[in-house]
C-alpha positions as CSV (number, residue, x, y, z in Angstrom):
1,X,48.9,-12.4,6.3
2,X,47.6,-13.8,3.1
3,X,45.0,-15.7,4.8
4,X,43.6,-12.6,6.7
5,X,43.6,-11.0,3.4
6,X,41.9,-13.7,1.4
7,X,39.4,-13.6,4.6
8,X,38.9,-9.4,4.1
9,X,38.1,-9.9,0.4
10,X,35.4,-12.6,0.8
11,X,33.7,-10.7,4.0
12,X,34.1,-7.1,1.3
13,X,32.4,-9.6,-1.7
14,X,29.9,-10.5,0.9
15,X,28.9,-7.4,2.1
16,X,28.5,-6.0,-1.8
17,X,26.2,-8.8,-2.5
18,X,24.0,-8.1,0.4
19,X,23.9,-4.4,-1.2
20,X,23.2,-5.3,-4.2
21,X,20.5,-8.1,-2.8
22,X,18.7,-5.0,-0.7
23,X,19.1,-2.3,-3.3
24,X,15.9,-0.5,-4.5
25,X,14.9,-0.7,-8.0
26,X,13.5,2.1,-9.8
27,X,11.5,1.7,-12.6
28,X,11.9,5.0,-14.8
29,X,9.7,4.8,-18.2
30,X,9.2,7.6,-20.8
31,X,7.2,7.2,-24.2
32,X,9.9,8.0,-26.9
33,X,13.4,6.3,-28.7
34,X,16.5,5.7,-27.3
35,X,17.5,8.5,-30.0
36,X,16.0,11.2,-28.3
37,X,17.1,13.1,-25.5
38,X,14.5,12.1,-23.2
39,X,16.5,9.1,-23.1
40,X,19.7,10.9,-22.4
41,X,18.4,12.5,-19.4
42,X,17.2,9.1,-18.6
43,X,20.6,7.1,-18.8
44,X,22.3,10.2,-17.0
45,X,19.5,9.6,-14.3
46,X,20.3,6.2,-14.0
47,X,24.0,6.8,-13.9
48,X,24.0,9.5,-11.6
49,X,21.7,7.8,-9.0
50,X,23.7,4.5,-9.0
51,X,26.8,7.1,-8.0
52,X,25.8,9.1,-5.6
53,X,23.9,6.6,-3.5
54,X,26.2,3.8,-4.1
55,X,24.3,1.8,-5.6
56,X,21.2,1.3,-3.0
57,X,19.2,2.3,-5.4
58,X,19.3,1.0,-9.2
59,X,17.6,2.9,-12.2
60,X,15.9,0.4,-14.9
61,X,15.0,2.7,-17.9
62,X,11.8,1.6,-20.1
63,X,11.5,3.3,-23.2
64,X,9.2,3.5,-26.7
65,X,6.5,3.6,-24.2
66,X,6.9,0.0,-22.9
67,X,5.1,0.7,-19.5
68,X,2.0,2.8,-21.0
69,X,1.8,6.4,-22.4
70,X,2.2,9.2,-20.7
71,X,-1.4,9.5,-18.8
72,X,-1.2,5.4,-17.9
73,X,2.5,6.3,-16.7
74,X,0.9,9.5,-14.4
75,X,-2.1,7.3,-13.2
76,X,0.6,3.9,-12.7
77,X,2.7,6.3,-10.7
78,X,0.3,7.7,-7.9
79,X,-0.1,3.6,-7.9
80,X,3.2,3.1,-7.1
81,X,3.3,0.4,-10.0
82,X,5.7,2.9,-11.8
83,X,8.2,4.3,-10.0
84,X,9.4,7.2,-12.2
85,X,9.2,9.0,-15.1
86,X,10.0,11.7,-18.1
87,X,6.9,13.0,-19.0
88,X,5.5,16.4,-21.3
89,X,3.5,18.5,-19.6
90,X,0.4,18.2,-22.0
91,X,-1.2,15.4,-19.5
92,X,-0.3,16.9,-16.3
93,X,-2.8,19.4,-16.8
94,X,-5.6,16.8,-16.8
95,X,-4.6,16.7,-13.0
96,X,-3.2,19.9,-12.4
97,X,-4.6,22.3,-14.4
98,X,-2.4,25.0,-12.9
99,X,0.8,23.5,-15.4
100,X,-1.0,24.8,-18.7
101,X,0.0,28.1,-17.8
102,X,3.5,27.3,-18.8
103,X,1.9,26.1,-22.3
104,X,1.1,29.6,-23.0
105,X,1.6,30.0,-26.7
106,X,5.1,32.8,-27.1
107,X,5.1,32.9,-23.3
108,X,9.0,32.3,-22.8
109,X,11.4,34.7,-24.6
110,X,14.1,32.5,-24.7
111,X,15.6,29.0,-22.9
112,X,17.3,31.1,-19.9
113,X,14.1,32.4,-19.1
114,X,12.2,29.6,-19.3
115,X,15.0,27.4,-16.6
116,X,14.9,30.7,-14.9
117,X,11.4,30.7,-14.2
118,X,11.1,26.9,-13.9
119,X,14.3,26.9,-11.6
120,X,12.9,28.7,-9.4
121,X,10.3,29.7,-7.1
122,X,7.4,29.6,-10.0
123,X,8.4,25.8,-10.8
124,X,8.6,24.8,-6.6
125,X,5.2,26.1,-6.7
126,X,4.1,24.2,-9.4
127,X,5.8,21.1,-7.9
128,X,4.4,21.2,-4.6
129,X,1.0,20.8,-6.5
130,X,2.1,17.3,-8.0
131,X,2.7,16.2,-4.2
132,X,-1.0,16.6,-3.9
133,X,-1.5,14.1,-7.1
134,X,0.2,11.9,-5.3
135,X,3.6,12.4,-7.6
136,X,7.0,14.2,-6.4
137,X,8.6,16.8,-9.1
138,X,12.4,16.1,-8.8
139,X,13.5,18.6,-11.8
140,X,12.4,20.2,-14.8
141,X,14.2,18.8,-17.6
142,X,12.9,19.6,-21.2
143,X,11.1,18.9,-24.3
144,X,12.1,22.3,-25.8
145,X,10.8,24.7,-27.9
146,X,8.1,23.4,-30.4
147,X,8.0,24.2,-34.2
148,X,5.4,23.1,-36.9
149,X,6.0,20.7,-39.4
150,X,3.6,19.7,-42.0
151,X,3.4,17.5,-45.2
152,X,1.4,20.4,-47.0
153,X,3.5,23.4,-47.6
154,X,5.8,25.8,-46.2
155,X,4.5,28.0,-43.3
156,X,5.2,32.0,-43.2
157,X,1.5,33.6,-42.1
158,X,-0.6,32.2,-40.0
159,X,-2.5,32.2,-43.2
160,X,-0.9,29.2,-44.4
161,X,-1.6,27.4,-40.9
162,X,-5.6,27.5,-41.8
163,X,-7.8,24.5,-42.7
164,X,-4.4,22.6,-41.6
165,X,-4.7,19.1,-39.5
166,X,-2.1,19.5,-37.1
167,X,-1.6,16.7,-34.5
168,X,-1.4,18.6,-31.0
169,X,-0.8,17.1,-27.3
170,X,-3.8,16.0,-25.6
171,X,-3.9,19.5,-23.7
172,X,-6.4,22.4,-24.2
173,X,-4.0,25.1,-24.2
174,X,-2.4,24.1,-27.7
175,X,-5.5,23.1,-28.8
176,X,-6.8,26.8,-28.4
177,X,-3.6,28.2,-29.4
178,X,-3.4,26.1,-33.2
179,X,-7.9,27.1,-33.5
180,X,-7.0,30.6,-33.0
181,X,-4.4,30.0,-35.4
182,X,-6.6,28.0,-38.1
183,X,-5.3,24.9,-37.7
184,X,-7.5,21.9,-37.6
185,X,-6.3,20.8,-34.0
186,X,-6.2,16.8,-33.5
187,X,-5.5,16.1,-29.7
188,X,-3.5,12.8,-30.1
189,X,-1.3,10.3,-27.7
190,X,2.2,10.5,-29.7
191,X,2.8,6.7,-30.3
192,X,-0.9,7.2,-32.3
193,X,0.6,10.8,-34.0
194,X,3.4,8.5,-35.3
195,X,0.7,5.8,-37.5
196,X,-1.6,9.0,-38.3
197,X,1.7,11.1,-39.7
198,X,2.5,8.2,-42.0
199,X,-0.6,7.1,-43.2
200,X,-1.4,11.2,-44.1
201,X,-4.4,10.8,-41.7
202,X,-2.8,14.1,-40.4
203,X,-1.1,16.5,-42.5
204,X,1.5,17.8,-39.2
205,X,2.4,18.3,-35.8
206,X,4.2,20.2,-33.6
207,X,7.5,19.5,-31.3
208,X,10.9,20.4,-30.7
209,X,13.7,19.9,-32.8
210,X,14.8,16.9,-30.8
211,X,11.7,14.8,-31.3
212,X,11.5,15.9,-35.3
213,X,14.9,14.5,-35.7
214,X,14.8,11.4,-33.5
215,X,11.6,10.5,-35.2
216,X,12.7,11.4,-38.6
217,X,10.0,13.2,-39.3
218,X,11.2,14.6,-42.1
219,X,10.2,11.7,-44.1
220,X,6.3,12.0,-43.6
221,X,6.7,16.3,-43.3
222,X,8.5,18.1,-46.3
223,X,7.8,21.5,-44.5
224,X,9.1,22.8,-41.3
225,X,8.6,26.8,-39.4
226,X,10.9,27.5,-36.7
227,X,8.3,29.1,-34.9
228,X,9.3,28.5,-31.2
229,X,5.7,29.2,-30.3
230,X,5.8,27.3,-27.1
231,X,8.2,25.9,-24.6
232,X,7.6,22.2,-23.7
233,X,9.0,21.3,-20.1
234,X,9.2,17.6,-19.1
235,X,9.4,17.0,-15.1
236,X,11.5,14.3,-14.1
237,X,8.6,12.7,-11.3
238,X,9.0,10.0,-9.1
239,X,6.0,8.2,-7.3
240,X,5.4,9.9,-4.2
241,X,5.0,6.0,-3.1
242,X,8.1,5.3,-3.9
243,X,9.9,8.7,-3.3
244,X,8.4,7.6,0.9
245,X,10.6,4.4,0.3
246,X,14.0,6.2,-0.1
247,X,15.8,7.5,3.3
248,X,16.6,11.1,3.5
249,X,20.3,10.3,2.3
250,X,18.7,8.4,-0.5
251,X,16.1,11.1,-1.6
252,X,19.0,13.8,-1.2
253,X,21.0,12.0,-3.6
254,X,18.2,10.8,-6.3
255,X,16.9,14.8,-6.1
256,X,20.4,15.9,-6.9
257,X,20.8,13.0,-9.6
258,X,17.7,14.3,-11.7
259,X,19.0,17.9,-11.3
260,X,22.3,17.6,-12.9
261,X,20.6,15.2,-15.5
262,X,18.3,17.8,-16.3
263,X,20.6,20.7,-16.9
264,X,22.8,18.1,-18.9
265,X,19.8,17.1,-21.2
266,X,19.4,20.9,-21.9
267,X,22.6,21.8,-22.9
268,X,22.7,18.9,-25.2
269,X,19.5,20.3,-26.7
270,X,20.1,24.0,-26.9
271,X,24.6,23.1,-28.5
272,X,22.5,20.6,-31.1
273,X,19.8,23.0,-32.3
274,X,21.4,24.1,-35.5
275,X,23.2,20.9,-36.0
276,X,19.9,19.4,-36.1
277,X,18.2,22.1,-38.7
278,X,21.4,21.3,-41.0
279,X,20.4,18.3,-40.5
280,X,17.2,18.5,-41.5
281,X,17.7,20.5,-44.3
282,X,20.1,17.7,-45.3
283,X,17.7,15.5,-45.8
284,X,15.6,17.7,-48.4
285,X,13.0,19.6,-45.2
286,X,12.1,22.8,-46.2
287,X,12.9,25.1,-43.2
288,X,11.0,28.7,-42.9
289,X,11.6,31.5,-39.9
290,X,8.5,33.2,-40.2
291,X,8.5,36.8,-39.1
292,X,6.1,36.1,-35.6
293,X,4.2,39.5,-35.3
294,X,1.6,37.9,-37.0
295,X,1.1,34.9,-35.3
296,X,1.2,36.5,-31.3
297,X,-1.6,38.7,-32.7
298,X,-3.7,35.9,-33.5
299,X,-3.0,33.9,-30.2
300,X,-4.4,36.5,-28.1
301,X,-7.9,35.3,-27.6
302,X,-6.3,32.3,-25.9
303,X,-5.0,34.6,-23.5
304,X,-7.8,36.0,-23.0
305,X,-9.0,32.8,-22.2
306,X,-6.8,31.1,-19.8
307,X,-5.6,34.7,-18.0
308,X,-8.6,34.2,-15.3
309,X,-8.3,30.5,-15.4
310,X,-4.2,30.6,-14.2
311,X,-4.5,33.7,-12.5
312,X,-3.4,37.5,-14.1
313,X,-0.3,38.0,-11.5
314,X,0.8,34.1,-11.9
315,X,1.0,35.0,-15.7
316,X,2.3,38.4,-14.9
317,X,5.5,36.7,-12.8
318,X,6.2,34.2,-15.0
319,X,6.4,37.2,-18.1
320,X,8.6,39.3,-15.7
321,X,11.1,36.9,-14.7
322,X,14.3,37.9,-15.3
């Protein structure tokens, strides 16, 4: 008996090393710190994946922007050199111009609108244009929703925004948005933001509360406004190259592992919020809630703008989601 048993475990240790041997790799790469939550949502990936398809497929996470930023990631992806990644929307829109609707300055009331809207049928449409890029959308998980910091002074008008150099993502929507505010806007890769913030090249930028606190930010920017005036998706995107390489069971399982990562990444977000402006404020930021009439007034042109570019009733759903 002992020697059939003996003879079970080696054929069991066998048969888990030709797993392992045959397992696909996936390479998932984002461009910030192991601090931030990009990184959680990575790790819970990674974890989740290994689970639920028993380890044929294994997650390697690159951070800090080892594999390229996030337009080299896009471009390494419809390659197939990347397999995977985290990425802000800014650069989609370089590809697919249609995602720079959801950049919309004040476009989102709130975060259950926004995974409302991205949840469902508006964000399947939006994903079944990155299949065309040559890229698969496997869930929305989330940057958050962007405030203004700035070495300068505090921020309550959009007065106090003008004549400003604010750091913005390579993406003409908030471009528009911080000119029809006043701003200076200086479209910028973040790992360059970073040098340009400490060297006062720049005198702010604007991101989540997440990214302002992973990055501590708060010791190149004195000043920070909780304006919220934009929500910042980030798709979790596989290469359609390699998403062709996975077997239905396997693509059913990775889908499912980047949807639970992503809904776990934003409740971490939204239960750390005020956590993080204590934080902040901890650490000797100035933090301002300016009253936001003001500033959707003077974001209307931009609007105006982009309305006939997206389309008047794409806009028009994504406001009337409820």
């Amino acid at each position: 008996m002992k020697k059939v048993f003996s003879v079970f475990m080696v054929v069991l240790f066998l048969l888990s090393m030709a797993a392992s041997a045959f397992a696909l790799e996936i390479k998932l790469a984002h461009v910030v710190n192991e601090k931030d939550s990009f990184h959680l949502a990575a790790e819970k990936f990674k974890a989740l994946t290994e689970k639920y398809t028993n380890g044929s497929v294994t997650v390697t996470v690159f951070p800090n922007a080892k594999l390229g930023d996030e337009r080299t990631l896009l471009e390494r992806m419809k390659m197939g050199i990347v397999d995977a990644g985290i990425i802000t929307n800014g650069p989609i829109i370089n590809f697919v111009p249609r995602f720079g609707a959801i950049d919309l300055p004040f476009l989102f009331r709130n975060p259950e609108h926004a995974y409302k809207v991205l949840d469902g049928p508006i964000g399947n449409a939006l994903f079944a244009d990155l299949e065309k890029q040559g890229w698969k959308g496997l869930a929305w998980a989330e940057r958050g929703f962007r405030n203004l910091t700035n070495s300068k002074k505090a921020i309550n008008s959009p007065d106090d925004i003008k004549g400003l150099k604010i750091r913005v993502m390579q993406n003409p929507v908030y471009v528009d948005s911080f000119k029809a505010l006043g701003a200076n806007a200086v479209p910028m890769a973040w790992t360059e933001a970073l040098t340009a913030l400490q060297q006062g090249t720049i005198d702010g930028q604007e991101n989540p509360l997440n990214v302002i606190v992973a990055f501590k930010l708060n010791e190149s920017q004195k000043n920070m406004a909780i304006t919220r005036h934009a929500y910042a998706p980030a798709p979790i995107i596989m290469s359609m190259v390699t998403w062709k390489k996975l077997n239905p069971e396997q693509q059913k399982a990775v889908l499912k592992a980047a949807q639970e990562a992503a809904v776990y990444e934003r409740a971490f977000n939204n239960a750390s919020e005020k956590l993080w402006v204590k934080e902040l404020e901890g650490k000797g930021m100035k933090v301002t809630t300016p009253d936001l009439k003001p500033f959707l007034t003077a974001v209307k042109p931009v609007y105006d703008t982009y309305t006939p570019k997206f389309g008047k009733d794409f806009i028009a759903a994504i406001q009337n989601t409820k």
